[in-house]
C-alpha positions as CSV (number, residue, x, y, z in Angstrom):
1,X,184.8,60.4,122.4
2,X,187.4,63.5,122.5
3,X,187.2,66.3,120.9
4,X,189.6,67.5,118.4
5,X,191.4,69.8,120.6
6,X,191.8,67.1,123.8
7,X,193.2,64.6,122.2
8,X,196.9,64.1,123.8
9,X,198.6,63.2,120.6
10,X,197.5,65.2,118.8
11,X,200.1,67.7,120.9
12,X,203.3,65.8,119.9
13,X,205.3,67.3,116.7
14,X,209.1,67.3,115.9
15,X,211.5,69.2,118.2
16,X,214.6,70.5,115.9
17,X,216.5,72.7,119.1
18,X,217.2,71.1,121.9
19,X,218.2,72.5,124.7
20,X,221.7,72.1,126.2
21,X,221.5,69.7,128.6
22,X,222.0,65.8,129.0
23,X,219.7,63.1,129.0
24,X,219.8,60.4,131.5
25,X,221.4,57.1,130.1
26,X,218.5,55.4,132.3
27,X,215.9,57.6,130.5
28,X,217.1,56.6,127.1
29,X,217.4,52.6,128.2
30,X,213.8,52.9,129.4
31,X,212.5,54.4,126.2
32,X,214.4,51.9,124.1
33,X,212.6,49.0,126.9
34,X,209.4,50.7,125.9
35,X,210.0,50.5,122.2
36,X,211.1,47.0,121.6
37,X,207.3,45.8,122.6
38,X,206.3,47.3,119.4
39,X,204.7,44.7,117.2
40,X,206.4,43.5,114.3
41,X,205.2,41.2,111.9
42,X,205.7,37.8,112.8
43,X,206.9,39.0,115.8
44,X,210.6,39.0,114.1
45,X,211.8,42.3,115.8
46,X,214.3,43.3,112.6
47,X,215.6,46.1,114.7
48,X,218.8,46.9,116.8
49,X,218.9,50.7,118.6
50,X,222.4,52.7,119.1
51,X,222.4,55.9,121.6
52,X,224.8,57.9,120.0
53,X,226.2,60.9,123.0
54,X,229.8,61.6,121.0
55,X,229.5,65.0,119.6
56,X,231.7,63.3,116.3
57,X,229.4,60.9,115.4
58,X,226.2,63.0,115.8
59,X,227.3,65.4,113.2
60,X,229.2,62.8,111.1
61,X,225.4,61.0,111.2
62,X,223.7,64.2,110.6
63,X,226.0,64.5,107.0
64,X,224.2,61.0,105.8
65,X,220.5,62.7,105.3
66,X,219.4,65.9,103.2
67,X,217.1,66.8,107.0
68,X,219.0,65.2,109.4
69,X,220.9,68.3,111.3
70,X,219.0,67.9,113.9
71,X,221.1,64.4,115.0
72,X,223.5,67.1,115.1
73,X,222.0,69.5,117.7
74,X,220.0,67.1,120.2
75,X,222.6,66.0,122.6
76,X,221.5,61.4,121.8
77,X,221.0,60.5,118.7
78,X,219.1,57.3,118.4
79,X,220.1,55.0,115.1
80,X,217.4,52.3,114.3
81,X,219.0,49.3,112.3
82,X,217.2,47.1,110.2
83,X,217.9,43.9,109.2
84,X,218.3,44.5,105.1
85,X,217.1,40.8,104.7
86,X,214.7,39.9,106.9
87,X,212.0,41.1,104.3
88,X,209.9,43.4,102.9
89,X,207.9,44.7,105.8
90,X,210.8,45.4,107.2
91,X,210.6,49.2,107.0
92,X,207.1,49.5,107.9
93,X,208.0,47.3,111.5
94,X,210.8,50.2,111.8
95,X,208.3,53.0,111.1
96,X,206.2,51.5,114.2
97,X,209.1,51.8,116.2
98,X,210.0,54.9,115.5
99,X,206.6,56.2,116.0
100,X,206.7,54.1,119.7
101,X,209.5,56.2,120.4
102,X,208.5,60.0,119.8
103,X,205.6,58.7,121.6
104,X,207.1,57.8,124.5
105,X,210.1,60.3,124.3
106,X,206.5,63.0,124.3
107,X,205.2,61.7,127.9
108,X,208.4,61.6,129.3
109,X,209.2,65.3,128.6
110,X,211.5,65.0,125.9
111,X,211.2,66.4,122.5
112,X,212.5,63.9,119.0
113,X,213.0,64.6,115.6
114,X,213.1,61.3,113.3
115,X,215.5,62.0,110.1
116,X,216.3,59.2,107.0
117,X,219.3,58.5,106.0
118,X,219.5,57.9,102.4
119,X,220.6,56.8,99.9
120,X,221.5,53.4,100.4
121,X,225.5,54.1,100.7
122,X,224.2,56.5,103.6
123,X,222.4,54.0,105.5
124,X,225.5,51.8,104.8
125,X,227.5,54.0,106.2
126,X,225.2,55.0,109.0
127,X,225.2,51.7,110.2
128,X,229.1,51.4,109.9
129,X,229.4,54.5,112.6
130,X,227.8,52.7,115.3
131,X,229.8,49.6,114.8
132,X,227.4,47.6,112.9
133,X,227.9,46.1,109.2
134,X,225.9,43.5,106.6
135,X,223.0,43.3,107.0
136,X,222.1,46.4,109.2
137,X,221.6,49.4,107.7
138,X,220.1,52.6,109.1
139,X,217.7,54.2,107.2
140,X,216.1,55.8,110.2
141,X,217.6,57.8,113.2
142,X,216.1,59.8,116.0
143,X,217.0,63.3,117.8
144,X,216.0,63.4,121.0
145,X,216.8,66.1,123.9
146,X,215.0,68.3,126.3
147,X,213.3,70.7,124.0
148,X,214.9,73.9,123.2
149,X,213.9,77.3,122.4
150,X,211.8,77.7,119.9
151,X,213.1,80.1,117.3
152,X,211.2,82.9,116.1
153,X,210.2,84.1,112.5
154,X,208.3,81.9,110.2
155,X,208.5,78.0,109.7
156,X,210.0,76.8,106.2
157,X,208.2,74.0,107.2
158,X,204.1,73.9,107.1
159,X,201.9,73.8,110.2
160,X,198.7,72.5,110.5
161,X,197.3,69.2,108.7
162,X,195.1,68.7,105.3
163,X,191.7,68.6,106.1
164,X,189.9,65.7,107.0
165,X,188.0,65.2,104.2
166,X,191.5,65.2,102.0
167,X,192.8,62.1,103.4
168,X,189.6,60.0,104.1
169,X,187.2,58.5,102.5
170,X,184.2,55.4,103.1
171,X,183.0,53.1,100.8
């Protein structure tokens, strides 16, 4: 069993600066070739991925969610689609990918942020900037880049986790 401290996920959290500098088309095609053997349920796969590089769409992406600016500064932004019909487990199957992703992104080198894009209109619209329309929306988008910097002074966003005992229970 590992301990609390040598557990390697336990090391991945969300990178919001990036570093200025590219990263590889053939690096982003071999996370997305990792990601698509997520399970879904019944196997459906209700997802389609868009590598967005153009400076213009990034920050035109990063106006469709109250905490997405990172889309803006990570040099690929990474749109997951879902199929707005293909059912109500829909989001949880894109929540598995997502999570495949910053996983994989995290033993490649890379840092990754995931955002939401919401309200509806925003995932509508989302959806529209990389060229796709009814039924996909994008609800969800990743930032991903070499991590940056980090930047000094004191988080507005906690550290650490709630205590064990706090989120589980037995019966």
């Amino acid at each position: 069993m590992l301990s609390a401290m040598d557990h390697p996920l336990r090391d991945i959290r969300a990178t919001r600066v990036f570093a200025d500098r590219p990263v590889p088309r053939d690096l982003v095609v071999d996370l997305v070739e990792t990601a698509r053997w997520t399970g879904s349920a019944r196997n459906r796969q209700p997802w389609r991925l868009v590598s967005v590089t153009d400076a213009a769409v990034r920050h035109a992406l990063a106006r469709l969610g109250q905490y997405a600016l990172p889309l803006s500064a990570a040099p690929v932004a990474l749109v997951l689609l879902s199929d707005s019909e293909a059912g109500a487990d829909t989001e949880f199957d894109l929540g598995r990918l997502c999570q495949t992703l910053v996983v994989a992104a995290h033993f490649a080198g890379l840092g990754s942020c995931p955002v939401s894009l919401y309200p509806k209109a925003n995932a509508v619209e989302a959806a529209a900037l990389t060229g796709h329309g009814h039924p996909w929306r994008a609800h969800h988008a990743l930032a991903l880049g070499w991590p940056g910097e980090r930047l000094r002074g004191r988080s507005a966003v906690p550290v650490g986790r709630k205590a064990l005992a706090d989120v589980f229970s037995e019966l």
